[in-house]
C-alpha distance (Angstrom), angle and dihedral (degrees) to the residues before:
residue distance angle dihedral
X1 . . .
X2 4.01 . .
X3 3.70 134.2 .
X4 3.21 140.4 -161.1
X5 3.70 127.4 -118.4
X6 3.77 100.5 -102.3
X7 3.78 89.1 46.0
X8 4.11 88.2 63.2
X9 3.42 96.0 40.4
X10 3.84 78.7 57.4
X11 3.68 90.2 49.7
X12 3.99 105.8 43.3
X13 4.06 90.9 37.2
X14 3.86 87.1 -121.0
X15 3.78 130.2 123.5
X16 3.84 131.0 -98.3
X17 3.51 91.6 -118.6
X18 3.69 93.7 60.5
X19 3.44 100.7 52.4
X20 4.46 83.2 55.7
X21 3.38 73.6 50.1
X22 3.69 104.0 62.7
X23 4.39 86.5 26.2
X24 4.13 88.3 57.5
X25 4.42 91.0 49.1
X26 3.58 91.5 33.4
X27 3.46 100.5 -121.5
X28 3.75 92.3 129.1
X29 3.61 116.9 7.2
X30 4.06 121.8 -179.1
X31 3.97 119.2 -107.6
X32 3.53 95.2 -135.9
X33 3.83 146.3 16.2
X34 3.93 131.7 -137.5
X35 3.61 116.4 -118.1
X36 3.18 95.1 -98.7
X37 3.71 92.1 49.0
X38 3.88 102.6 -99.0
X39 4.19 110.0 143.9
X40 3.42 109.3 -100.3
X41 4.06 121.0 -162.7
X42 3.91 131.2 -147.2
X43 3.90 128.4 -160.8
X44 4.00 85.2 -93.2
X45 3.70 94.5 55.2
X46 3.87 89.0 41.7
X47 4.80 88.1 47.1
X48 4.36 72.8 51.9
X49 3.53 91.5 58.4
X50 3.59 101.4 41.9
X51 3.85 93.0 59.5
X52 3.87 86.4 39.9
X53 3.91 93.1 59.9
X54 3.66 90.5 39.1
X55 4.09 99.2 59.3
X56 3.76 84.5 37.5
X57 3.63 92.2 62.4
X58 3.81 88.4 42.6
X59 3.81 87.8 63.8
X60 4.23 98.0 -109.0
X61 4.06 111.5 147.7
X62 3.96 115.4 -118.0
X63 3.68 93.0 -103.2
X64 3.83 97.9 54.3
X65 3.72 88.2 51.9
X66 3.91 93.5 52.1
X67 3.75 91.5 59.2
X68 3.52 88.2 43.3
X69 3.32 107.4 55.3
X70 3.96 89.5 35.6
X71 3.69 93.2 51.1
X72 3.81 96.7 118.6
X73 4.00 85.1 -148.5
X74 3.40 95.4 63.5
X75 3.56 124.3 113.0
X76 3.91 112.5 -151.1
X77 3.78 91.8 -148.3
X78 4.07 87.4 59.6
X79 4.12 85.1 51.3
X80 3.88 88.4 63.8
X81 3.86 95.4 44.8
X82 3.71 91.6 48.2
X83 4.00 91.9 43.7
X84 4.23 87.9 38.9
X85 4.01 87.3 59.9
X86 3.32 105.4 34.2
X87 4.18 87.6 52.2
X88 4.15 87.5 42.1
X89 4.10 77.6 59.4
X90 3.85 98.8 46.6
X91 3.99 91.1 42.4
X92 4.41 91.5 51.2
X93 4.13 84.2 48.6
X94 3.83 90.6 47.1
X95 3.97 96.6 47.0
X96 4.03 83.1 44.7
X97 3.90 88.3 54.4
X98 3.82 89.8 37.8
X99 3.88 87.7 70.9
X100 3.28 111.5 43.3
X101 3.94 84.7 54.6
X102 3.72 88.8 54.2
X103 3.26 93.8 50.4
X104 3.80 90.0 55.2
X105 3.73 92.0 47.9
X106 3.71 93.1 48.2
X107 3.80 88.4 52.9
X108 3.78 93.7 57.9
X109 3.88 99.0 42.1
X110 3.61 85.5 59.1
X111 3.95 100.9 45.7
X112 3.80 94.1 -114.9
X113 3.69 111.6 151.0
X114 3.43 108.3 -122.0
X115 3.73 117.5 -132.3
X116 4.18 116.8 -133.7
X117 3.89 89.9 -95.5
X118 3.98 88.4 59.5
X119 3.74 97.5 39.8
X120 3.71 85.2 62.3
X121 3.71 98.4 49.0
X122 3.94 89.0 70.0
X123 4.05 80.3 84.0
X124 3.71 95.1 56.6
X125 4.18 92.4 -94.7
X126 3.54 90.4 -49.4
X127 4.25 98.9 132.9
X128 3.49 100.5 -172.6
X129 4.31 84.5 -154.6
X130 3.92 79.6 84.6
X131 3.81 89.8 65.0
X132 3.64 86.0 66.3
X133 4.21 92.8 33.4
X134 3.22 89.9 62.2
X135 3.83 103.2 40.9
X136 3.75 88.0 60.0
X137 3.48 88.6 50.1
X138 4.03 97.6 41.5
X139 4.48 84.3 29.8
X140 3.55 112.6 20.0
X141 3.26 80.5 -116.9
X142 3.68 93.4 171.0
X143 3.92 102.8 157.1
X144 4.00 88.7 34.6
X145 3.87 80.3 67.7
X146 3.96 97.4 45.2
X147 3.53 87.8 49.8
X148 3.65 92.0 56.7
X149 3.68 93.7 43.2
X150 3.81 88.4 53.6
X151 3.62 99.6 55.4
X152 3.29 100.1 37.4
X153 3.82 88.5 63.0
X154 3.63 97.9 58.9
X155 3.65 101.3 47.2
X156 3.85 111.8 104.8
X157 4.27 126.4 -161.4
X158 3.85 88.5 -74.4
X159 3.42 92.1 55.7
X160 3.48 99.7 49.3
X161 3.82 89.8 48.6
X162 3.36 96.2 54.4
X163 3.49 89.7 46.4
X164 3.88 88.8 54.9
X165 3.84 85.0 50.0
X166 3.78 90.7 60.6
X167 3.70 91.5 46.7
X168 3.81 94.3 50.3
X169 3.52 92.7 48.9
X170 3.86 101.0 51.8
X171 4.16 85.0 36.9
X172 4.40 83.5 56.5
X173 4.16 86.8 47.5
X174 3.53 91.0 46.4
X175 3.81 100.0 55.9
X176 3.91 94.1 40.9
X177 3.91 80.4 61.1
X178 4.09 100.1 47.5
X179 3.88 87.2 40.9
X180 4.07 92.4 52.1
X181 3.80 79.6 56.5
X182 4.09 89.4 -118.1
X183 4.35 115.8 168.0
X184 3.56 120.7 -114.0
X185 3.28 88.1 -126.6
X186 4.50 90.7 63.7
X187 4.12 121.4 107.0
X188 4.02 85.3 -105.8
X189 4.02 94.2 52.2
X190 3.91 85.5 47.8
X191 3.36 95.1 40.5
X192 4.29 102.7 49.4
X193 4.04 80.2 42.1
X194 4.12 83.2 56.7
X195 3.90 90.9 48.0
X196 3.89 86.6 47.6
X197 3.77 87.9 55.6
X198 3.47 91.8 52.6
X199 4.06 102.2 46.0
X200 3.82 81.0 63.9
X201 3.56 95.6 54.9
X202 3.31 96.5 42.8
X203 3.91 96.4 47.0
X204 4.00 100.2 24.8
X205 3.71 125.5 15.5
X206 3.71 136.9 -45.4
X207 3.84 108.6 -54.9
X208 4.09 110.7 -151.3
X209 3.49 111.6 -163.5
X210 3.82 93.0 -117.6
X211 3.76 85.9 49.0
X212 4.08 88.0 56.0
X213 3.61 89.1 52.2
X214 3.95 96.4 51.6
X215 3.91 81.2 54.7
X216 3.71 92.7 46.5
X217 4.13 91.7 57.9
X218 3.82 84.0 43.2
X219 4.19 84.8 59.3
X220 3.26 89.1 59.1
X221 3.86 108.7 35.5
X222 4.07 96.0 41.2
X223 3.65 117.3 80.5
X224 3.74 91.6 -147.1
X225 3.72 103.9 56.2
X226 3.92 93.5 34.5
X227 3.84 82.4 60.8
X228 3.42 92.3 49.0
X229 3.62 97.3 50.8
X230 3.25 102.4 36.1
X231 4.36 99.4 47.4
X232 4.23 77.3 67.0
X233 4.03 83.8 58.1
X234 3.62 132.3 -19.2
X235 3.90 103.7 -102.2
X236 3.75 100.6 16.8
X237 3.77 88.4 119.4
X238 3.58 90.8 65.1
X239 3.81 110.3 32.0
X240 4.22 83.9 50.8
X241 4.27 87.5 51.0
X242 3.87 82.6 51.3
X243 3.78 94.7 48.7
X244 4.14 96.9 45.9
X245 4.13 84.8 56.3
X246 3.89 91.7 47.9
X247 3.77 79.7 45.8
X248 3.21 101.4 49.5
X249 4.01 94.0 44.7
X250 3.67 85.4 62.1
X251 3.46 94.4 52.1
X252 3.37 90.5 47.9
């Protein structure tokens, strides 16, 4: 059997313009062509795709899965153990998250006053008063922490909300540009990693852009926020630590 491009779009729940996309790097190229020159995909191309989608959700770069799925070693049995425990780790961190955000939400539908701990668990135990705990640690960044301390005490329910709202919105932008396959390194990447700079100033303490990328190694190298990051989309941790240093090279 063959299909057309739309058709496995259809299937896989992705876009016509990514598969072109993986055709014109030749990460996943059709078997055969249409007469008049439309792609046209077997059950090979569409076993390709599977194993494509699945280390894409997992977080791994286009690249890395080109040489692994082209490795003429590899076994394609060991690709579904590797992807079956690394997703049996990302669903045991998810159902973790899952309930400390019920918790939260089960708190407010009742009218319980939340204390700071449980205000914070709204972001999936991401408190962003450890941005500033651990610049004072990594900084002495004494005042930084004050600051933080300071604001975060007069901010009522509707100003945690609307903080949420900003995260959510820049969380939304920030998938659309992993999923449309776009470097770190790209204006939007730098840009969205500029706009997370700034939600920290505005809502915590002055953010310098060498501060931001201390916090982006910390994204990366502690368990907690890589978690947090990267239950949004495998990999966020690290393609956002790449964009705040392109960020912060412009800057510079």
């Amino acid at each position: 059997m063959e299909y057309p491009v739309g058709q496995v779009a259809g299937f896989a729940g992705v876009t016509v313009r990514t598969l072109h996309h993986y055709d014109g790097i030749g990460l996943l190229s059709p078997s055969g062509r249409s007469r008049s020159g439309h792609r046209r995909y077997d059950d090979g191309d569409l076993d390709r795709l599977q194993q494509i989608l699945f280390y894409r959700e997992l977080g791994f770069p286009l690249d890395e899965i080109a040489v692994l799925l082209d490795d003429p070693r590899a076994d394609p049995q060991e690709h579904l153990r590797r992807q079956h425990r690394l997703l049996s780790d990302r669903i045991a961190e998810l159902r973790r998250m899952a309930d400390a955000v019920e918790t939260a939400m089960e708190a407010r539908k009742m009218g319980i006053n939340l204390t700071p701990e449980e205000k914070f668990e709204v972001f999936g135990g991401k408190d962003p008063e450890e941005h500033a705990e651990e610049a004072e640690r990594r900084w002495g960044g004494t005042d930084l922490y004050a600051e933080s301390q300071r604001r975060a005490a007069r901010y009522t329910k509707d100003d945690w909300k609307r903080m949420q709202a900003e995260v959510d919105e820049w969380t939304a932008a920030y998938e659309a540009l992993m999923e449309a396959g776009e470097p770190a390194t790209g204006e939007r990447a730098m840009d969205l990693a500029e706009a997370h700079r700034r939600h920290i100033g505005k809502w915590f303490y002055e953010c310098s852009a060498e501060m931001h990328r201390g916090l982006g190694e910390m994204y990366v190298s502690d368990e907690r926020f890589r978690a947090y990051y990267d239950s949004t989309r495998p990999g966020l941790a690290q393609h956002l630590r790449d964009a705040i240093e392109a960020n912060a090279r412009r800057l510079a």
